[in-house]
C-alpha positions as CSV (number, residue, x, y, z in Angstrom):
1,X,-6.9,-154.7,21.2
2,X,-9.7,-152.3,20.9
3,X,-13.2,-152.2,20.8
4,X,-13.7,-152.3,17.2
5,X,-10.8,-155.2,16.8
6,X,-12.7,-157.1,19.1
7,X,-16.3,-156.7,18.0
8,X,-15.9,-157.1,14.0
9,X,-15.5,-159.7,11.8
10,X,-11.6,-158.9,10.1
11,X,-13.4,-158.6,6.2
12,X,-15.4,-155.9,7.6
13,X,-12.7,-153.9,9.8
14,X,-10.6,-151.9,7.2
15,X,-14.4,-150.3,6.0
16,X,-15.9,-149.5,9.5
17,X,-12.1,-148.2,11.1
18,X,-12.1,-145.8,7.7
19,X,-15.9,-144.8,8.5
20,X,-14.6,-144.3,12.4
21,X,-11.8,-142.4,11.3
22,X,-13.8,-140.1,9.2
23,X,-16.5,-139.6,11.8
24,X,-13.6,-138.6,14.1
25,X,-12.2,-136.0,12.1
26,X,-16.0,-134.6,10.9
27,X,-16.9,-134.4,14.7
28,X,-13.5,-132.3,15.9
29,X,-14.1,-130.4,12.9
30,X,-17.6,-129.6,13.9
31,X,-16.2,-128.9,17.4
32,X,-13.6,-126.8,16.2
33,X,-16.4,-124.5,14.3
34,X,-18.8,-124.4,17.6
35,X,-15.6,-122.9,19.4
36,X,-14.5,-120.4,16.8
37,X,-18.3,-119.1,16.5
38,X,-17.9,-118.7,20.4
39,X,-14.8,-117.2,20.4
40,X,-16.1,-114.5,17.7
41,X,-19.0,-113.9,19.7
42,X,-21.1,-115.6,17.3
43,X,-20.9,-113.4,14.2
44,X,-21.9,-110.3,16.3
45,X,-19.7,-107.3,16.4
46,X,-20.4,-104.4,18.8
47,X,-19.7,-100.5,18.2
48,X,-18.8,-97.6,20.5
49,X,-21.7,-95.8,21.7
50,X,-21.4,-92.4,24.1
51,X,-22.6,-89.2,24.5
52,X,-23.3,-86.1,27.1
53,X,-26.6,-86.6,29.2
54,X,-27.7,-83.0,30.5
55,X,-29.9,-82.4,33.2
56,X,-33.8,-80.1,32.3
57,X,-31.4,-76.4,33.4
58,X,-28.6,-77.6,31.1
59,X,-26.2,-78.5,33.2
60,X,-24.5,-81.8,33.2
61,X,-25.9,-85.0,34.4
62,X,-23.3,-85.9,36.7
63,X,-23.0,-89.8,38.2
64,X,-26.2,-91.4,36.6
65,X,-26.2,-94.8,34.9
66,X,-27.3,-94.8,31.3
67,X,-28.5,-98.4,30.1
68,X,-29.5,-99.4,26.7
69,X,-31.7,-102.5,26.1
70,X,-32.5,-104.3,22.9
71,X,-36.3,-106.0,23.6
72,X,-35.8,-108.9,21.8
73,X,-32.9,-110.4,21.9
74,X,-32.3,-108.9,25.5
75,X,-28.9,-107.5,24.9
76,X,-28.3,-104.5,26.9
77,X,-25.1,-101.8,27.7
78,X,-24.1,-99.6,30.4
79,X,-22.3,-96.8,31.2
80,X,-22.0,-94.1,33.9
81,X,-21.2,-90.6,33.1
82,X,-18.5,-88.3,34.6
83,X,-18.0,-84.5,35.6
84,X,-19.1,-83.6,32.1
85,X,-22.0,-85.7,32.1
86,X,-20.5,-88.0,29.6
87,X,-21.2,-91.7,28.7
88,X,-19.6,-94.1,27.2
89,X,-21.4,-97.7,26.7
90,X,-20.1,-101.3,27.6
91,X,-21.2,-104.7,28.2
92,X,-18.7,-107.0,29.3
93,X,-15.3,-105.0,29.9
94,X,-14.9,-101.1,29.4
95,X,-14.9,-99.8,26.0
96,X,-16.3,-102.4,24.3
97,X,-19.2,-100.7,23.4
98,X,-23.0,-102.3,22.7
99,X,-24.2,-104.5,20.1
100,X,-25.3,-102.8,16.8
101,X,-29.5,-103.0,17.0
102,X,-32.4,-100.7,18.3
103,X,-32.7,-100.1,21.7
104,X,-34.9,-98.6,24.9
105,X,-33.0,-96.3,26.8
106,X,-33.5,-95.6,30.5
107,X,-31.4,-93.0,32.7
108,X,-31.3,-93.9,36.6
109,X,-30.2,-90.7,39.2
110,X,-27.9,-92.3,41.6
111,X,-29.2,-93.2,45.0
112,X,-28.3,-92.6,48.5
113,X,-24.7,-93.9,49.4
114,X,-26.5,-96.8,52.0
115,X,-29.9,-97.3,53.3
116,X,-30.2,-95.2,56.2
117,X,-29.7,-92.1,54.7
118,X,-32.7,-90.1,53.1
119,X,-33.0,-90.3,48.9
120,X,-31.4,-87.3,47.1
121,X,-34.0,-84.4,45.4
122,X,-35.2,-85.7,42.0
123,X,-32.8,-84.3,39.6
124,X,-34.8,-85.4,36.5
125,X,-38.1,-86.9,36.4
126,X,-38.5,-90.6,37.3
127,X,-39.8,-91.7,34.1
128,X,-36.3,-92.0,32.3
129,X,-35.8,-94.6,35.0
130,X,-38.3,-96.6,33.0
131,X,-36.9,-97.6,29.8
132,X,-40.9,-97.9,28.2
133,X,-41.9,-95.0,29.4
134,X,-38.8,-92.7,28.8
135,X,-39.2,-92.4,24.8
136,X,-35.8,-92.4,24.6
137,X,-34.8,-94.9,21.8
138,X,-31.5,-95.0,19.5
139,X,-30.5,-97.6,16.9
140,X,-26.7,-98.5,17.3
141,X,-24.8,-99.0,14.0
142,X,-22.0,-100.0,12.5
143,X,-18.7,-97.1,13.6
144,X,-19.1,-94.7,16.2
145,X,-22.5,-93.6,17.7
146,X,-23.0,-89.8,19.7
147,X,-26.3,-90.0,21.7
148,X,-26.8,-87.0,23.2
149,X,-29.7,-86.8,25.6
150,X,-31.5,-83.9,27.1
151,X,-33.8,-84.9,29.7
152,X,-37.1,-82.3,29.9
153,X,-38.4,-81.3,33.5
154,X,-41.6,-83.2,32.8
């Protein structure tokens, strides 16, 4: 016997077990929506942002850390370039790109391989490491996205 069996009067059980039964299947539907908008990521969808980040001679920035940030909604993206100086954005797993919206962009020079060893000349000035103060901003859309940045000696 369960709990509704036990606790109603038998005129009024065929009405309530149908209302039960209904409330059952609106709630695992429900469920089953909350997980599918989860699973999709909510509705958002990202795209593939890269480009070539050169140095104030020309040359390529070689091993900095490029990060995009969206001031709102605090979404951001990372990547690092290579030999050529080229990025290529992420946020969770590699290649998935960054979430279409307007972002602050900063550029960080890579640091010292540990603590006790002095900080490497400036390669670029240390206002691209501030992502309010480095005027670098790109809106990421829809496709693919080439943001090429040049960073000036002052």
């Amino acid at each position: 016997m369960n709990f509704l069996d036990a606790h109603l009067s038998r005129a009024s059980q065929p009405a309530l077990l149908r209302i039960a039964r209904k409330l059952q299947l609106v709630t695992f539907g429900l469920a089953a929506l909350v997980l599918a908008a989860i699973a999709t990521g909510c509705g958002s969808s990202n795209a593939q942002v890269h480009g070539k980040v050169t140095l104030p001679d020309g040359s390529p920035a070689i091993g900095v850390v490029v990060s995009f940030q969206e001031p709102t909604l605090q979404l951001g993206a990372t990547g690092v370039t290579d030999m050529q100086g080229v990025y290529n954005l992420h946020t969770e797993k590699p290649g998935d790109g960054a979430p279409l919206g307007n972002y602050k962009i900063a550029v960080f020079q890579p640091g010292p391989a540990d603590s006790s060893q002095p900080d490497p000349p400036r390669l670029f000035p240390k206002r691209y490491e501030n992502r309010d103060q480095s005027q670098l901003a790109f809106e990421v859309k829809p496709g693919d996205n080439e943001f090429n940045i040049a960073l000036a000696a002052q």
